[in-house]
N, C-alpha and C positions, 0 to 999 in steps of 0.2 A: 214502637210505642204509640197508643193513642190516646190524646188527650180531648177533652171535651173543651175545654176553654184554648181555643186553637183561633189560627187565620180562617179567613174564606180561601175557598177554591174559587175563581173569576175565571167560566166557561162561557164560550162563546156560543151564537144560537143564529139563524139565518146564515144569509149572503146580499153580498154590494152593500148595498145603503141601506137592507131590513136587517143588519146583523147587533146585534144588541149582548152584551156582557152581561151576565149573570154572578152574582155571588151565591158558593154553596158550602153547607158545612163541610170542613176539611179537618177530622181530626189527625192527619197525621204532620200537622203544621204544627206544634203547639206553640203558643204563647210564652214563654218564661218569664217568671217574677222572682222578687224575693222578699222576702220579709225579714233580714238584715241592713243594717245602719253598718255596711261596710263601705269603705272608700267608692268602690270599684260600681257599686251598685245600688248608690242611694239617690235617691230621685229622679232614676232614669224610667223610662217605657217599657215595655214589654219587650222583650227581646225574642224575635221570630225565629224558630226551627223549621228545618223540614227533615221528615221521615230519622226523626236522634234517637238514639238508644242511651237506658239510664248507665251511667257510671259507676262500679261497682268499686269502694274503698279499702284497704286491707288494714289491717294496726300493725306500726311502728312506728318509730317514731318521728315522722312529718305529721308537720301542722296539716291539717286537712280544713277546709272553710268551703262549704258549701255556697257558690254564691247566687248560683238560677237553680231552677227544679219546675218539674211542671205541675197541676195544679191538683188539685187530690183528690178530684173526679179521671183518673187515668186508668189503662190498662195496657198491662206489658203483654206484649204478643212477641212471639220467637220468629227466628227467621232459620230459612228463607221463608217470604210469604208471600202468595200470589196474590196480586190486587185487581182490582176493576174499577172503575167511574161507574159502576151500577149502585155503591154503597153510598153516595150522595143520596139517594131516594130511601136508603134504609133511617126510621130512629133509633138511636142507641138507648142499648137496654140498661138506663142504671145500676141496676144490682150487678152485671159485667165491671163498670168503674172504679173498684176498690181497692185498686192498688198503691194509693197514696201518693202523697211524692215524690218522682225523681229525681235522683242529682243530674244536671246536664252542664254543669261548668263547676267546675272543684279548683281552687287554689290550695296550690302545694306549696311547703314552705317549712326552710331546715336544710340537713346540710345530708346531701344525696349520697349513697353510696355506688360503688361502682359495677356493673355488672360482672366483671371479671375478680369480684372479690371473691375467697376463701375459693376461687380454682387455681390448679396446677397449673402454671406459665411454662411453655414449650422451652423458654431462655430466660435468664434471668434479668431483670428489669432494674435498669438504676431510675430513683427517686419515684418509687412506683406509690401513686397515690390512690387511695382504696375508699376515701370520703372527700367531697369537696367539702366549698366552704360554704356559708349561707347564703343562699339564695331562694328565686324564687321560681313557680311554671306553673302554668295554667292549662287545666286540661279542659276539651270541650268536646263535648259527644257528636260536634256535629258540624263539618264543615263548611256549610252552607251560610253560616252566622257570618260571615266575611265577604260574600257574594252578590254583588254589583248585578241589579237588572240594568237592560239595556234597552232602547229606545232609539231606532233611525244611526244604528252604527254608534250611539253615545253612552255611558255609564250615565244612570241614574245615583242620586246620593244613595250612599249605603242606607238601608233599614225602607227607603223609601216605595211603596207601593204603587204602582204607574193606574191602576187599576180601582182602587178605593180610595186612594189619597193620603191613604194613612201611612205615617212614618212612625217604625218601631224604633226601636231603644238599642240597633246593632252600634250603629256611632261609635255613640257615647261609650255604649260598652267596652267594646275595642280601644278605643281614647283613653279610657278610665285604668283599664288592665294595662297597657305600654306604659301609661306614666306611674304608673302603682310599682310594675318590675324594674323601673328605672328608678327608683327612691324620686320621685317630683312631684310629691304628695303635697307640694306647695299648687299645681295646676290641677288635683286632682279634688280639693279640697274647694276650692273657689267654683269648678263647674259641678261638684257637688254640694253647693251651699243652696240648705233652704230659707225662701225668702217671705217671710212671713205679712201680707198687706194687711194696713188697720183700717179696717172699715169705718166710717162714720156711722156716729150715734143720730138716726133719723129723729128720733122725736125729740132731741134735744136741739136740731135742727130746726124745728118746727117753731119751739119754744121761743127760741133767742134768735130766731132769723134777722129781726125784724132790729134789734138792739145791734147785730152785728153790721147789717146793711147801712145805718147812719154811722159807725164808728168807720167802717170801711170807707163810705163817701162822704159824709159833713165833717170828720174831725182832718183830713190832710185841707179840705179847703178851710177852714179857722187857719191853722198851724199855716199857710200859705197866705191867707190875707193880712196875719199879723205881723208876718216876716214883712209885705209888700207895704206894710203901712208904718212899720221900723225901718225898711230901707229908704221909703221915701222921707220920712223928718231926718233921720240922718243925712241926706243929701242935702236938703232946703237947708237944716244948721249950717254945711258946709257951706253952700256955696253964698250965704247969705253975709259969713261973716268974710 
């Protein structure tokens, strides 16, 4: 699959100490987003592929929830397919781009059946069970969503980029789906809470600076000098009588 809103490709260029990193377009990284308010995938980053094929759905009846897809500038190319680093210098030809979005992470969810249902059993089976029960599984087109770069023998964080600095949305993703299949939508819900900041009002700022700055500084000193001049005649009463 290629996607147009994808990662860079970071090539290297010289040797010793003239070798310099390049970023290039890499459509077969693609980006994932979504445009659901699901647990699993609400306000996290882009979640990085490489080289995913879209997920094709059947009807029956599991939930199906699409929750990444790549972006609707794409195009599905079959495989096998030979590739090269010469297509970095190619521009892509829009009108190629119109294959829409793909699914590349599906949550399934419902009660499974078994592959060995409505076949003949060699022996017969006591408490032979042919549907579980509800649960949940997540399918992902693409392995690499799970995959640690490394640096001098070390894992780098997941999703994190050694190369442009940017951290994608693998994490979270991952964090979000284990605690979503484990019903702990109490942890899923808090690191997916949005936090909405209030800006101040600038020219109301403007306005009342000047009324705020004397209630803020002249009125604790009054309220301070009136205590300091109520403690001391209470003192002098006392000690006088």
């Amino acid at each position: 699959m290629n996607d147009i809103n994808s990662a860079p490709l970071i090539l290297a260029s010289g040797s010793g100490n003239q070798t310099e990193f390049n970023p290039y377009p890499w459509f077969y990284s693609p980006l994932a987003i979504s445009d659901k308010k699901h647990p699993i995938v609400n306000n996290i980053e882009a979640v990085k592929f490489d080289f995913a094929n879209p997920i094709d759905t059947l009807k029956n009846s599991i939930k199906k929830t699409v929750l990444l897809s790549s972006s609707p500038y794409t195009k599905v190319e079959g495989t096998p397919l030979q590739l090269s680093l010469d297509i970095i210098e190619e521009r892509p030809n829009p009108e190629l781009y119109k294959d829409g979005p793909q699914p590349l992470a599906v949550l399934l969810e419902g009660k499974f059946s078994s592959v060995y249902e409505n076949r003949i059993k060699p022996f017969p089976l006591e408490n032979e069970i042919e549907h579980g029960k509800e649960t949940k599984m997540l399918v992902i087109s693409d392995g690499n969503v799970i995959k640690n770069e490394f640096s001098q023998g070390k894992p780098k964080p997941l999703g994190y980029d050694r190369y442009t600095g940017n951290t994608y949305g693998n994490k979270e993703f991952l964090m979000n789906a284990v605690n979503y299949m484990l019903d702990d939508t109490g942890l899923v819900d808090i690191r997916s809470k949005e936090v909405k900041l209030a800006f101040l009002n600038t020219e109301k700022i403007e306005d009342e600076k000047l009324k705020w700055q004397l209630i803020n500084i002249l009125l604790p000193l009054v309220f301070l000098g009136i205590f300091a001049i109520a403690f001391f005649a209470i003192r002098k009463r006392k000690y006088v009588k």
